[in-house]
C-alpha positions as CSV (number, residue, x, y, z in Angstrom):
1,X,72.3,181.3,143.3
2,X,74.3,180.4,146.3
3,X,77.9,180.6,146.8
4,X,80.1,178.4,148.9
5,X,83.0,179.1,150.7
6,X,85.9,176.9,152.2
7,X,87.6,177.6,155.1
8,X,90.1,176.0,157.4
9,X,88.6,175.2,161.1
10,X,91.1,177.4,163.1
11,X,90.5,180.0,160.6
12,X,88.8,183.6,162.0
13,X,85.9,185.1,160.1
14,X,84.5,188.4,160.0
15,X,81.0,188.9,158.5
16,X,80.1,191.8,156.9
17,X,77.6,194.5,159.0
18,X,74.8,193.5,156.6
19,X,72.0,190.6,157.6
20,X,73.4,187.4,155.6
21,X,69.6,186.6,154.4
22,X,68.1,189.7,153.0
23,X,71.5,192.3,152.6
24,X,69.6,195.3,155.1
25,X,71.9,196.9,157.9
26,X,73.0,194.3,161.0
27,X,70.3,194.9,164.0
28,X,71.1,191.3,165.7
29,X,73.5,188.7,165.8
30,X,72.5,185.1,166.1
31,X,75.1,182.5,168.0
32,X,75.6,179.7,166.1
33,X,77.5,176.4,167.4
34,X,78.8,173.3,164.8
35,X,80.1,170.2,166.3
36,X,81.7,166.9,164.2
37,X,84.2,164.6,166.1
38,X,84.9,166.7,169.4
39,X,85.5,169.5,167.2
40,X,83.8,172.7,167.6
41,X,83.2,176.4,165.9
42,X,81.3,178.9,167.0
43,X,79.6,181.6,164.8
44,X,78.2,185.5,165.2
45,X,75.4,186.0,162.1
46,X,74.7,189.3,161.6
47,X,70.8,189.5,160.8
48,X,68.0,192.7,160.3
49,X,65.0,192.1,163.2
50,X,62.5,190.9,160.4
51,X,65.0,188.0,159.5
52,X,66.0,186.9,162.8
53,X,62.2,186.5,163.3
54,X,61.3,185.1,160.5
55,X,64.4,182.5,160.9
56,X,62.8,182.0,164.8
57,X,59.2,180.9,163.2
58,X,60.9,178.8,160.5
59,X,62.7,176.9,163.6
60,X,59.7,176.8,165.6
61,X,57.9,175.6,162.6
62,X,59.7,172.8,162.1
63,X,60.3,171.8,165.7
64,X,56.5,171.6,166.0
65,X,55.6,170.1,163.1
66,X,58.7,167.3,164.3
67,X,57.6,166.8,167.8
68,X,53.4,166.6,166.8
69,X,54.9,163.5,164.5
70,X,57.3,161.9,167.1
71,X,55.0,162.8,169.9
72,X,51.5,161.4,168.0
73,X,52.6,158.6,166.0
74,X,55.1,157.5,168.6
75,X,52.4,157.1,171.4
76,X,49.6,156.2,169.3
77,X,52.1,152.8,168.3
78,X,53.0,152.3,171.7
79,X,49.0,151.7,172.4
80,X,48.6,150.0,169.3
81,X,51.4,147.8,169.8
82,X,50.8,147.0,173.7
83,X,47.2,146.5,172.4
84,X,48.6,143.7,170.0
85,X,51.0,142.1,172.5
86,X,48.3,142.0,175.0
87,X,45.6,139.9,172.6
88,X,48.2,137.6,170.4
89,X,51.4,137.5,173.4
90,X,54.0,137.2,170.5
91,X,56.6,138.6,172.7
92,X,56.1,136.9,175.6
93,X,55.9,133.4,173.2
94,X,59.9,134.6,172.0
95,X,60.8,134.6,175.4
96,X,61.2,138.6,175.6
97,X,59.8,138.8,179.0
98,X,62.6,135.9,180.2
99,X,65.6,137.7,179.6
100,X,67.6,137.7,183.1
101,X,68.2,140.7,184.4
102,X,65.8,142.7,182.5
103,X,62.3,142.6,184.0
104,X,59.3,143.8,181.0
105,X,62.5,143.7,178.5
106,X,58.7,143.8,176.3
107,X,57.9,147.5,177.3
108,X,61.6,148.0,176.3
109,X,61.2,146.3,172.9
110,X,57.8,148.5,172.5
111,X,59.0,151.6,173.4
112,X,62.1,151.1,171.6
113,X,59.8,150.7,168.3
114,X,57.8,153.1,168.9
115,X,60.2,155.8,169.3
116,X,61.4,154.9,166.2
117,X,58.5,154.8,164.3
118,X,57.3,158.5,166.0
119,X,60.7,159.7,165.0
120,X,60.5,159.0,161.1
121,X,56.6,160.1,161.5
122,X,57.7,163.7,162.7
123,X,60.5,164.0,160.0
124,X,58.3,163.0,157.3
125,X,55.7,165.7,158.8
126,X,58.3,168.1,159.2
127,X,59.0,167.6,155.2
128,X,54.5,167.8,154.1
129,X,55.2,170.8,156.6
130,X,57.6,172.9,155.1
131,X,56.3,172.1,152.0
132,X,53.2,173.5,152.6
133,X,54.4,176.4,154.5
134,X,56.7,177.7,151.8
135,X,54.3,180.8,151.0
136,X,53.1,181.6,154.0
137,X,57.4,181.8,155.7
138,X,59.1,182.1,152.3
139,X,62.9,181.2,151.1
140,X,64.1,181.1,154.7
141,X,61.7,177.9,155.0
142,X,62.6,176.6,151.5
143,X,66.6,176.7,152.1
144,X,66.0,175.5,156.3
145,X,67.2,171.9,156.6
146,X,64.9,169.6,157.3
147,X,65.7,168.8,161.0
148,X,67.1,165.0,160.4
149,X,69.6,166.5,157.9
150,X,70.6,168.9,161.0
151,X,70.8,166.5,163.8
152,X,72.4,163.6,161.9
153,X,74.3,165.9,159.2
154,X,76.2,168.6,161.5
155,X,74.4,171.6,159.4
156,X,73.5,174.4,161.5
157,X,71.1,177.0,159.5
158,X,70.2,180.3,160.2
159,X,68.2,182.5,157.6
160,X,70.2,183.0,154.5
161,X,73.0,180.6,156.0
162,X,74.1,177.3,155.9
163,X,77.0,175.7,158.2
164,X,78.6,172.7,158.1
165,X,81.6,170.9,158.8
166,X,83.9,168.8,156.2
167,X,83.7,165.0,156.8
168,X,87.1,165.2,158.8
169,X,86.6,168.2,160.7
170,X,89.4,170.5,159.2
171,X,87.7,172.8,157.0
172,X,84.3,174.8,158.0
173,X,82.1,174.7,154.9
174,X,79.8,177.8,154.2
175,X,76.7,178.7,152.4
176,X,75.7,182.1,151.3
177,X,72.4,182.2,149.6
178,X,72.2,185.9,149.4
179,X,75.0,186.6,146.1
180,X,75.7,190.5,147.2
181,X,76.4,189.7,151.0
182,X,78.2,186.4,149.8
183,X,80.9,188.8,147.4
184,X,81.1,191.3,151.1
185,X,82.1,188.2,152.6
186,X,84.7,187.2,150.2
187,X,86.2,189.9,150.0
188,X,86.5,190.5,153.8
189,X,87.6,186.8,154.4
190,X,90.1,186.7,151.2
């Protein structure tokens, strides 16, 4: 079960000498850095070696599994879409390509779409993904944020970690999911 803590922004936390994911002795510390309205904290996680790598193959995981979305959706619209505008001119019919000032505002309005499309393809892959990659990375990949939640949401992860700050950027909002390494932490931090 995980356990939350509340804390104010300003406030200074130590973290016990134990990896926050699995409870084995502190061989690494991973930087971590939360933003939300000009406001920032910054973070040392203590982690064991096998943690901080399997926390670096849930990352690159997901970032893959993103950019192959974004990246082959995103261009394989583009040609679809330039394909489309090139036999039926619906932009061009709108006026697109008449706007003053902004010479092939069509290539614009493509790319523009496309780059939308490509990103909600590679979040949506990212999610079939992890999904399907829960046994082969385990509970790090099942509690990892998909990455929409941590560009748009302010979450930083790291294995056995959650970060995030409040809506008003006063308190920093923690998430243990390791119970034994959460009660260190509690009663280090008060």
């Amino acid at each position: 079960m995980a356990k939350v803590f509340e804390f104010p922004l300003k406030r200074e936390l130590t973290f016990p000498e134990r990896c926050v994911c699995c409870g084995k002795p502190s061989e690494a510390e991973i930087p971590m850095t939360i933003n939300r309205q000009k406001r920032s904290v910054s973070l040392i996680v203590p982690l064991c070696l096998r943690c901080k790598k399997s926390d670096q193959r849930v990352f690159l995981s997901s970032l893959f599994a993103f950019v192959s979305g974004l990246v082959g959706v995103g261009v394989a619209c583009f040609v679809l879409l330039f394909i489309w505008e090139g036999k039926t001119r619906t932009l061009e019919s709108l006026g697109i390509n008449n706007v003053p000032g902004h010479l092939n505002a069509d290539f614009i309005l493509l790319g523009g779409t496309s780059f939308l499309i490509g990103m909600a393809a590679g979040f949506l892959l990212e999610a079939v993904a992890k999904v399907l990659f829960i046994p082969f990375l385990g509970w790090a990949l099942y509690y990892a944020p998909l990455m929409a939640v941590q560009f748009f949401g302010n979450v930083e992860y790291v294995a056995g970690l959650r970060v995030s700050l409040s809506e008003n950027a006063k308190t920093l909002c923690l998430k243990f999911y390791n119970e034994e390494v959460a009660q260190d932490f509690e009663r280090l931090n008060g």
